[in-house]
Backbone and ligand atoms as CSV (ligand in chain L), in Angstrom:
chain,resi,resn,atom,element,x,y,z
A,1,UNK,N,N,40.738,74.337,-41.431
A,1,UNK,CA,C,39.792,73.754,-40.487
A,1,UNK,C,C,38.430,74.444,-40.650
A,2,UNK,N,N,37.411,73.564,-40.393
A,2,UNK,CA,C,35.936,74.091,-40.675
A,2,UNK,C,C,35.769,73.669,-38.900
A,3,UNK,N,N,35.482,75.262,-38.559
A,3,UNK,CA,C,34.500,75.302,-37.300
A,3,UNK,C,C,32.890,75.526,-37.563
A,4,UNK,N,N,32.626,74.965,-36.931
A,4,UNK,CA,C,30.442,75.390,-36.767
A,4,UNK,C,C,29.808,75.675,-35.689
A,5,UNK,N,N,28.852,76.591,-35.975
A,5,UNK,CA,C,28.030,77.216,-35.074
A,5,UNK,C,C,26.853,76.994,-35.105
A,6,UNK,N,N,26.277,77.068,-33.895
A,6,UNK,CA,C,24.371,76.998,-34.127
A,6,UNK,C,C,24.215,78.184,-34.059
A,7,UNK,N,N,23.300,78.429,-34.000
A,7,UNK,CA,C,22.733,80.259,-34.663
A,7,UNK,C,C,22.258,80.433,-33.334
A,8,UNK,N,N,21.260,80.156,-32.959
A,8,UNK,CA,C,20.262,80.664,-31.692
A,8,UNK,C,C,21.282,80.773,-30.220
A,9,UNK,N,N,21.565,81.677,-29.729
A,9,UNK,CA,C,22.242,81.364,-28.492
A,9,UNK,C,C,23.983,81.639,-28.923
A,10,UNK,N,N,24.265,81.526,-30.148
A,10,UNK,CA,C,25.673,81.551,-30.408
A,10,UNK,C,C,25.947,82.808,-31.523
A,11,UNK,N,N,25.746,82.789,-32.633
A,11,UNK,CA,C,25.924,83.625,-33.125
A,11,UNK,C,C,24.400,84.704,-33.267
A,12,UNK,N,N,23.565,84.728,-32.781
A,12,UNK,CA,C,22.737,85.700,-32.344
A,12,UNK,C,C,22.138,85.641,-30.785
A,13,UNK,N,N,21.325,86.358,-30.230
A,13,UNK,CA,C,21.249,86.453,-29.002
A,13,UNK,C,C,20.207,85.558,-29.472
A,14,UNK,N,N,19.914,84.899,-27.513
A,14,UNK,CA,C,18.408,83.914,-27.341
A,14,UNK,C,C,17.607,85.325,-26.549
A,15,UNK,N,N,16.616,84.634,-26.430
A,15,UNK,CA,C,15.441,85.340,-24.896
A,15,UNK,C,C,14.260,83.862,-25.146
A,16,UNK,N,N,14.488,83.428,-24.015
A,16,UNK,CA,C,13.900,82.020,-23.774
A,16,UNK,C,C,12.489,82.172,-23.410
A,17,UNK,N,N,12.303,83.335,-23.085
A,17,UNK,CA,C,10.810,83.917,-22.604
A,17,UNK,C,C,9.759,84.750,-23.414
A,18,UNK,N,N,10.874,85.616,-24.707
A,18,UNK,CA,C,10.164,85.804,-25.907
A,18,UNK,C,C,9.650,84.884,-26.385
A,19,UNK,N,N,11.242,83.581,-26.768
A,19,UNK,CA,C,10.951,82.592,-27.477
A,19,UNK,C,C,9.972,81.845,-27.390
A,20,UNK,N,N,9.440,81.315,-26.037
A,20,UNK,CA,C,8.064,80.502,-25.791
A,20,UNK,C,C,6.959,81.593,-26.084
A,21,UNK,N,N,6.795,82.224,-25.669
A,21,UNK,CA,C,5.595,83.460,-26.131
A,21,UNK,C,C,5.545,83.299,-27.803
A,22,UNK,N,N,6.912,83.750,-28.538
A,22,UNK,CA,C,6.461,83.896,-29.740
A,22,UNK,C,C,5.694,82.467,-30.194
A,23,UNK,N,N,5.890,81.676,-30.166
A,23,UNK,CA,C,5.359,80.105,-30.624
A,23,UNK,C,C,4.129,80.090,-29.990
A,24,UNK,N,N,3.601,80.582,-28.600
A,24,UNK,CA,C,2.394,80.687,-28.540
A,24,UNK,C,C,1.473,81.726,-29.361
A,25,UNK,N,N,1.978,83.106,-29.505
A,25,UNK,CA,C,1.826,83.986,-30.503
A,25,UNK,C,C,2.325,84.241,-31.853
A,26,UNK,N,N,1.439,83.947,-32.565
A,26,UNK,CA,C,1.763,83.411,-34.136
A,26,UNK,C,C,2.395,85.589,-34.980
A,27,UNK,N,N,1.783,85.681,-34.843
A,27,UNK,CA,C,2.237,87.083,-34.868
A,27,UNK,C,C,3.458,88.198,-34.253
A,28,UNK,N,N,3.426,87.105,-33.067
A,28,UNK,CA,C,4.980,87.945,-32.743
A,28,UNK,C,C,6.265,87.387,-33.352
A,29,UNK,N,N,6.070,86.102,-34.271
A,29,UNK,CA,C,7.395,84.903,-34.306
A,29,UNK,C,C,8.101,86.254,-35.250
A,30,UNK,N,N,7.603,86.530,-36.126
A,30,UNK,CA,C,9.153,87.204,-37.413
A,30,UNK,C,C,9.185,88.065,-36.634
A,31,UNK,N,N,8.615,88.929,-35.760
A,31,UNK,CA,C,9.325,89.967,-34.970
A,31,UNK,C,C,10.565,89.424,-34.286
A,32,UNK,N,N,10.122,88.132,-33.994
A,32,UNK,CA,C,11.313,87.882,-32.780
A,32,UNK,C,C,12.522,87.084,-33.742
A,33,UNK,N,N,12.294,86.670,-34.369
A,33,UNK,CA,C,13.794,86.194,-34.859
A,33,UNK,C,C,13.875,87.582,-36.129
A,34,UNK,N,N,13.643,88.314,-36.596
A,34,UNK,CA,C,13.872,89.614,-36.926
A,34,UNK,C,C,14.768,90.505,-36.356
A,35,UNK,N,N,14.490,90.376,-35.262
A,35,UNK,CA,C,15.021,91.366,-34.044
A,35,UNK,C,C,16.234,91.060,-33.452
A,36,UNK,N,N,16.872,89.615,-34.023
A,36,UNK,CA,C,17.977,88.948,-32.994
A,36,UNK,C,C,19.119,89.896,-33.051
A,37,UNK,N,N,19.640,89.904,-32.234
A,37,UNK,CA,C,21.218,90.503,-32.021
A,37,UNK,C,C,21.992,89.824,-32.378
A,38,UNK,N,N,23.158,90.228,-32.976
A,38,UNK,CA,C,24.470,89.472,-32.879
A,38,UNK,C,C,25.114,89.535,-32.102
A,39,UNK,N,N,25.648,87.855,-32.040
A,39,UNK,CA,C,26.696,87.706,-30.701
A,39,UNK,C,C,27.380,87.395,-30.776
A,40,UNK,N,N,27.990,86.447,-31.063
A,40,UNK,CA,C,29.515,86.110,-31.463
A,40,UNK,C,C,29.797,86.176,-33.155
A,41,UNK,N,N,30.711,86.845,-33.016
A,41,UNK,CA,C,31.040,86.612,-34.636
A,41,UNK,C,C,31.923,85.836,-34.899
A,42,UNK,N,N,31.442,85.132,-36.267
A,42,UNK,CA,C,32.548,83.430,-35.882
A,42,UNK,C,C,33.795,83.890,-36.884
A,43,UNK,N,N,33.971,85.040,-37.087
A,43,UNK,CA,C,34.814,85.364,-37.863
A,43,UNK,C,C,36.201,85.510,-37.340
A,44,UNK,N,N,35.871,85.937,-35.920
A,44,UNK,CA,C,36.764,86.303,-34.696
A,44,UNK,C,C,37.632,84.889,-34.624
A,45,UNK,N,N,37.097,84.068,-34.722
A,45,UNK,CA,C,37.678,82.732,-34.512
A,45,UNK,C,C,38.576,81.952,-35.566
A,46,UNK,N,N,38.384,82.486,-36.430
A,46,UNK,CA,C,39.265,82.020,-38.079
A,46,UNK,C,C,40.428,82.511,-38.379
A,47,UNK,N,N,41.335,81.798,-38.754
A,47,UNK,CA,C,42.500,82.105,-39.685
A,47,UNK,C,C,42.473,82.202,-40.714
A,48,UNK,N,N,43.149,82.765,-41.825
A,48,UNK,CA,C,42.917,82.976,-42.915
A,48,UNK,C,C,42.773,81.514,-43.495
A,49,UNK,N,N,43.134,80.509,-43.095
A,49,UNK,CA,C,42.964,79.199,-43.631
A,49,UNK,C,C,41.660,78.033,-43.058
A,50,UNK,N,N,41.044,79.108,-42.455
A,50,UNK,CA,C,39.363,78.340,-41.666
A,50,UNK,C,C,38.900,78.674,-42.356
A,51,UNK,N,N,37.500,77.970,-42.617
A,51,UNK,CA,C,36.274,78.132,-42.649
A,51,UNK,C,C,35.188,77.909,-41.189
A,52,UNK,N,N,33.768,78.513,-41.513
A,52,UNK,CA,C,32.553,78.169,-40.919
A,52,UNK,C,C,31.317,78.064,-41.353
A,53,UNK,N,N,31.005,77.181,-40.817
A,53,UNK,CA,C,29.477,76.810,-41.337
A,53,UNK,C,C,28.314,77.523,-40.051
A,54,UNK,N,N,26.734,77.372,-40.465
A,54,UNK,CA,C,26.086,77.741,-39.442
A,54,UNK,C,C,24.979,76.715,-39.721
A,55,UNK,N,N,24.462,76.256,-38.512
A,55,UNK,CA,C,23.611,75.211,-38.360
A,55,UNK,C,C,22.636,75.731,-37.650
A,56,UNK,N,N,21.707,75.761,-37.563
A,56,UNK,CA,C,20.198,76.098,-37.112
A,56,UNK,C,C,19.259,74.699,-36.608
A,57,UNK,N,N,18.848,74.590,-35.827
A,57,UNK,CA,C,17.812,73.327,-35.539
A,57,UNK,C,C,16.066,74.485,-35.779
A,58,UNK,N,N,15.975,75.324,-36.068
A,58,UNK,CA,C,14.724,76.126,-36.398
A,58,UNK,C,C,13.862,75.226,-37.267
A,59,UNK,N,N,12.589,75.755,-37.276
A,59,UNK,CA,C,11.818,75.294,-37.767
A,59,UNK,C,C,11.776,75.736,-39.607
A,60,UNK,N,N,11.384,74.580,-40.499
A,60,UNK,CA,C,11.678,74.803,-41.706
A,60,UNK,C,C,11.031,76.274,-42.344
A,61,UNK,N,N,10.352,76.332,-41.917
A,61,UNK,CA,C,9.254,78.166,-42.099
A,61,UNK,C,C,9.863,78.693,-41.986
A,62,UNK,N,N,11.158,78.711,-40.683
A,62,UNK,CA,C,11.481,79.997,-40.719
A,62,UNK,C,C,13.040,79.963,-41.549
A,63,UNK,N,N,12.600,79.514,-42.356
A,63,UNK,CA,C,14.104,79.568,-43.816
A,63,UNK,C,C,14.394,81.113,-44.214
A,64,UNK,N,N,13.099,81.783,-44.589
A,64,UNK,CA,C,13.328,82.720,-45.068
A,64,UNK,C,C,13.918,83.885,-44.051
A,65,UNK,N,N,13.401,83.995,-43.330
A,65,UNK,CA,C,13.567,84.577,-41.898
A,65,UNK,C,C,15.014,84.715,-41.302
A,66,UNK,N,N,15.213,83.480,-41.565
A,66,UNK,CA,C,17.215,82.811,-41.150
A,66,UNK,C,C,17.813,83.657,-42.128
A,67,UNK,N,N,17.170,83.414,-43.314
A,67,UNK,CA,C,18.382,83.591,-44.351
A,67,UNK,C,C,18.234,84.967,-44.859
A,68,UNK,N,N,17.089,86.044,-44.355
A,68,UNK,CA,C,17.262,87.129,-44.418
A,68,UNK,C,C,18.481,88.057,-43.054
A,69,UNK,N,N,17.947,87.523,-41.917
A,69,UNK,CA,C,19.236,87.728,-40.647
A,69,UNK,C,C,20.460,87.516,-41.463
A,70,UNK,N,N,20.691,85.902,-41.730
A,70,UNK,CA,C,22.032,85.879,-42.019
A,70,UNK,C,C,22.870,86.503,-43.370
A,71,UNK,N,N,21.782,87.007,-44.352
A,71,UNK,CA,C,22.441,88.060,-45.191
A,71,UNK,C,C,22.713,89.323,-44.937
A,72,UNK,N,N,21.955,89.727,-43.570
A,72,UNK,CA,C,22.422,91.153,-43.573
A,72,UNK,C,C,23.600,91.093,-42.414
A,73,UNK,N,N,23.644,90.232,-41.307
A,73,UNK,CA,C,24.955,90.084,-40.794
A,73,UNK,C,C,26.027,89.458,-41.311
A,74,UNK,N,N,26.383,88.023,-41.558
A,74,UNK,CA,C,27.336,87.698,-42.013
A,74,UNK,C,C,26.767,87.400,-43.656
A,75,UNK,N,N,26.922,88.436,-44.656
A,75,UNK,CA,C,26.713,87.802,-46.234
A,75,UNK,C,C,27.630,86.652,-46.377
A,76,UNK,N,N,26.810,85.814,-46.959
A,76,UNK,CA,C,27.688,84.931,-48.191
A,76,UNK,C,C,27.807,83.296,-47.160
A,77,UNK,N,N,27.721,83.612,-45.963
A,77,UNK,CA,C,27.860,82.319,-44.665
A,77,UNK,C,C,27.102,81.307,-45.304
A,78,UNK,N,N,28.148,80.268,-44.791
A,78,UNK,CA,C,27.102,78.725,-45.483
A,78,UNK,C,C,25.796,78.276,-44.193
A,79,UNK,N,N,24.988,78.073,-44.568
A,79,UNK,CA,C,23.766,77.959,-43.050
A,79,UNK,C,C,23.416,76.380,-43.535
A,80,UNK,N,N,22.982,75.876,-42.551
A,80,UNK,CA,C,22.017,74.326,-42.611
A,80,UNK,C,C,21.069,74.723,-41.523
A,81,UNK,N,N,19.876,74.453,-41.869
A,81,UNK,CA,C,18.240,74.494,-41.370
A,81,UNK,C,C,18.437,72.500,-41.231
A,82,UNK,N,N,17.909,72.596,-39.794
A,82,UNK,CA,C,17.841,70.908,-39.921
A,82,UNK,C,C,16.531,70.700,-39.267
A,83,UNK,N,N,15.490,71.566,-39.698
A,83,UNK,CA,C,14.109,71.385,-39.251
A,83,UNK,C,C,13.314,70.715,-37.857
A,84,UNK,N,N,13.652,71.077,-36.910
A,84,UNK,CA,C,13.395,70.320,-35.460
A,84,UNK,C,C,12.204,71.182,-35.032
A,85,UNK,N,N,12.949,72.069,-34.004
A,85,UNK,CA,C,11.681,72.467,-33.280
A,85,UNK,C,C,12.884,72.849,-32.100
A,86,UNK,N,N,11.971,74.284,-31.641
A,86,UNK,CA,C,12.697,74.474,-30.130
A,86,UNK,C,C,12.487,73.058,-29.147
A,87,UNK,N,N,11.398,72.211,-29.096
A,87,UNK,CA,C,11.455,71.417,-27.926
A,87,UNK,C,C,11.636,70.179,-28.638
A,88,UNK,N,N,12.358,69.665,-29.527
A,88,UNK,CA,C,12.436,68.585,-30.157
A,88,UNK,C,C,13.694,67.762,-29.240
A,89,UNK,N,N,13.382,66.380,-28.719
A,89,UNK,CA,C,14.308,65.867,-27.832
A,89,UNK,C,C,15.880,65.971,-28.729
A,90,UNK,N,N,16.655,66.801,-27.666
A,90,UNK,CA,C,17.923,66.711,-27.790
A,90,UNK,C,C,18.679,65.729,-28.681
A,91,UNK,N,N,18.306,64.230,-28.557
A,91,UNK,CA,C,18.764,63.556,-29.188
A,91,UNK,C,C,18.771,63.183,-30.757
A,92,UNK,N,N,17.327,63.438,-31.068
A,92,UNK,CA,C,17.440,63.569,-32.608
A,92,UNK,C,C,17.357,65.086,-33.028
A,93,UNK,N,N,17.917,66.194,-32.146
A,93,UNK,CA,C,18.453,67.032,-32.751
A,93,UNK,C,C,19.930,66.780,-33.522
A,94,UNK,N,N,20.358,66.434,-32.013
A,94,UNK,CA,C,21.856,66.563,-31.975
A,94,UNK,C,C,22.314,65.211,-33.130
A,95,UNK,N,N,21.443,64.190,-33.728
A,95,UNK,CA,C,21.917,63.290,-34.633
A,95,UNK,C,C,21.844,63.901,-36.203
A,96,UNK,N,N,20.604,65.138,-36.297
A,96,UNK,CA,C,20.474,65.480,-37.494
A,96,UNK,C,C,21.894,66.542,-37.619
A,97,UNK,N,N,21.755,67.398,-36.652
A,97,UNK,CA,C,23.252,67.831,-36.305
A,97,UNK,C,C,24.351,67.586,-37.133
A,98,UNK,N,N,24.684,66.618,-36.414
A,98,UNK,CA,C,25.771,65.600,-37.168
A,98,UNK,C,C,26.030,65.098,-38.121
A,99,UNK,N,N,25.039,64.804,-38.399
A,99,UNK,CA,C,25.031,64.406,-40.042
A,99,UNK,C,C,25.792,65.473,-40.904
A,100,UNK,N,N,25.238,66.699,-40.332
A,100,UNK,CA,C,25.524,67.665,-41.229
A,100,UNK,C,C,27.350,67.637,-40.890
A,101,UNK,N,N,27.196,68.246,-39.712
A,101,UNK,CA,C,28.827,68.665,-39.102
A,101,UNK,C,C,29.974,67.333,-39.716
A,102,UNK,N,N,29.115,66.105,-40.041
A,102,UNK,CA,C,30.799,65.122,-40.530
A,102,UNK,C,C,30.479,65.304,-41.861
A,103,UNK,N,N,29.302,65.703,-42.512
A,103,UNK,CA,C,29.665,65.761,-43.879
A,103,UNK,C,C,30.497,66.809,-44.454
A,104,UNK,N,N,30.258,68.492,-43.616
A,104,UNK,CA,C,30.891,69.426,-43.941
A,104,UNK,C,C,32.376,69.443,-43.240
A,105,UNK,N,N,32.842,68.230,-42.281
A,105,UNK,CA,C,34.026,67.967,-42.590
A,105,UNK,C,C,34.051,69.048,-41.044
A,106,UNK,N,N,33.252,69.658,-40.072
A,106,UNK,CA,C,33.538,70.282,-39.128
A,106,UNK,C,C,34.864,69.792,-37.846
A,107,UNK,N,N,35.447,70.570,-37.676
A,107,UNK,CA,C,36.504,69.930,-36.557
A,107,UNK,C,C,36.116,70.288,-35.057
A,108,UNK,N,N,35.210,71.782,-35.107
A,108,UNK,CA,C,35.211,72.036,-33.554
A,108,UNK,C,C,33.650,73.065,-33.960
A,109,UNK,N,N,32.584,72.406,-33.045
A,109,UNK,CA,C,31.267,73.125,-32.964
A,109,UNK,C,C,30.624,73.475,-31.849
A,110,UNK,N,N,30.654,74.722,-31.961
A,110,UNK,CA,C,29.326,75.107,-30.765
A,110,UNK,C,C,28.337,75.412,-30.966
A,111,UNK,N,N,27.742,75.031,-29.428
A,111,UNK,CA,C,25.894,75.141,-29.478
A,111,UNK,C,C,25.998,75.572,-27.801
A,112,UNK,N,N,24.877,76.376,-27.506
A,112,UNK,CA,C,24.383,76.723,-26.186
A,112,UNK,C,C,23.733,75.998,-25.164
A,113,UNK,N,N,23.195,74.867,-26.437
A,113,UNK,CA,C,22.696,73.759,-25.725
A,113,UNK,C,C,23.376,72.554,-24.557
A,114,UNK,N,N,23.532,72.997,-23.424
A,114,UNK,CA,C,24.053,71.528,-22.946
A,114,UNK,C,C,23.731,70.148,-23.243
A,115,UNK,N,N,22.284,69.713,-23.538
A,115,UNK,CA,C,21.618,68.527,-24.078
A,115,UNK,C,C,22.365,68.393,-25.044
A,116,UNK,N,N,22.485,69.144,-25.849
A,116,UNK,CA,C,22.750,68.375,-27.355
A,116,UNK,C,C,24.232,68.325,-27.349
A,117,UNK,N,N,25.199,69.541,-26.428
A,117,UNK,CA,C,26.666,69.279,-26.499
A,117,UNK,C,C,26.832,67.474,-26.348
A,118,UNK,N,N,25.961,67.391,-24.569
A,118,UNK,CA,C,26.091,66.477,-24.312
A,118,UNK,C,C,25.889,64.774,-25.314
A,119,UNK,N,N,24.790,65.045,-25.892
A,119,UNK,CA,C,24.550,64.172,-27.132
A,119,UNK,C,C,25.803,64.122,-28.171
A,120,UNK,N,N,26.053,65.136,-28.962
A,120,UNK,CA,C,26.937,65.209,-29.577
A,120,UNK,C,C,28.263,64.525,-29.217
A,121,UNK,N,N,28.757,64.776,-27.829
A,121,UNK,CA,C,29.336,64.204,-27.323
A,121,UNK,C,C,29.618,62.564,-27.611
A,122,UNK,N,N,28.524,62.350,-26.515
A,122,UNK,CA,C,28.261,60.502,-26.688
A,122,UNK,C,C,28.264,60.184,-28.418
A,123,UNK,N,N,27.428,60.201,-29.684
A,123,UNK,CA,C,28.083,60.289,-30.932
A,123,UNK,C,C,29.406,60.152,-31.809
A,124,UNK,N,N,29.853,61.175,-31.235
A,124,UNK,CA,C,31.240,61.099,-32.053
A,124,UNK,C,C,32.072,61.959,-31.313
A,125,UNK,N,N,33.418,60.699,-31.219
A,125,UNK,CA,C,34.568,61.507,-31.100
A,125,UNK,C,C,35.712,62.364,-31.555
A,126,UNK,N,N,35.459,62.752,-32.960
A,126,UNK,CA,C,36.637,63.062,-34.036
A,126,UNK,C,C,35.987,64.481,-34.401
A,127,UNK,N,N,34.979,65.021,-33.352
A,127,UNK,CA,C,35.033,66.798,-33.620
A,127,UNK,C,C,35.246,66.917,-32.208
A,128,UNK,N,N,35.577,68.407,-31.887
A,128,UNK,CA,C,35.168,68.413,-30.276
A,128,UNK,C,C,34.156,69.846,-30.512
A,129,UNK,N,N,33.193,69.447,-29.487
A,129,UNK,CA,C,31.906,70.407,-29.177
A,129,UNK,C,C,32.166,70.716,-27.787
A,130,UNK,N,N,31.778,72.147,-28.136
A,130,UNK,CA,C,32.074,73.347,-27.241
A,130,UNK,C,C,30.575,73.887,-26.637
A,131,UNK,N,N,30.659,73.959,-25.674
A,131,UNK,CA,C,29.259,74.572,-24.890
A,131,UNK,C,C,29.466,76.156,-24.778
A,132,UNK,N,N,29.034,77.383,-25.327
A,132,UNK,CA,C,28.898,78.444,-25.199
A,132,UNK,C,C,27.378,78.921,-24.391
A,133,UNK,N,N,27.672,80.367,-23.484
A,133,UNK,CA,C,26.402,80.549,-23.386
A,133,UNK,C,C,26.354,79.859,-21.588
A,134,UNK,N,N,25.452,80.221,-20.888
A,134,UNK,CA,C,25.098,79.864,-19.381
A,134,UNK,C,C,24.087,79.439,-18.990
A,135,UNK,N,N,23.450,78.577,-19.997
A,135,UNK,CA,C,22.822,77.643,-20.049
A,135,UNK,C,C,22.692,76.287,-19.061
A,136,UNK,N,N,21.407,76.127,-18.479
A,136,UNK,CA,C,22.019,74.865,-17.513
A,136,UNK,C,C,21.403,73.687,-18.281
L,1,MG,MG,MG,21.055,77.245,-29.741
């Protein structure tokens, strides 16, 4: 089974109050996704016969940025950048999303997002999406 994760909120920490600051401040952004914590490790969740993927809705710039985090925490992790935007409506997040999650064959994905669980939801029924995180 292939489970998936979104990155922001799931497998690293958020701060929703950095996060708007950094986007107003062009100079603080690689500090702040630099700096993320890890939070769940999706490793915890696998059997020797799982896989996981990691999905990002980040902005395409910050490729390098992602994929420096995600080599020094989890090496070798498969990632998808699906280029949105923190405030990009839920709905064509959660469709670019998808695209990805039925091509890589995902069975069960989380995101922090309630919007987009919820989207995801309405979409498709043949994964089930998981809301992590205390998010309203
Ligand atoms: Mg997130």
């Amino acid at each position: 089974m292939t489970i998936g994760f979104d990155l922001d909120g799931i497998i690293c920490d958020i701060n929703i109050f950095e996060l708007v600051l950094s986007e107003k401040l062009s100079f603080v952004e690689s500090y702040y996704y630099k700096e993320r914590k890890p939070l769940l490790n999706p490793y915890m969740f696998l059997t020797n016969d799982d896989d996981f993927i990691i999905i990002t809705a980040r902005e395409k710039r910050l490729s390098s940025i992602t994929k420096q985090w995600i080599d020094k925490f989890l090496p070798g992790a498969k990632w998808f950048i699906v280029d949105t935007g923190y405030n990009e409506d839920p709905r064509e997040t959660a469709e670019k999303k998808l695209k990805i999650l039925l091509r890589e064959k995902v069975e069960v994905y989380f995101d922090d997002n309630p919007d987009i669980i919820k989207e995801l939801r309405k979409k498709c029924n043949t994964i089930k999406f998981i809301q992590f995180g205390g998010r309203l």
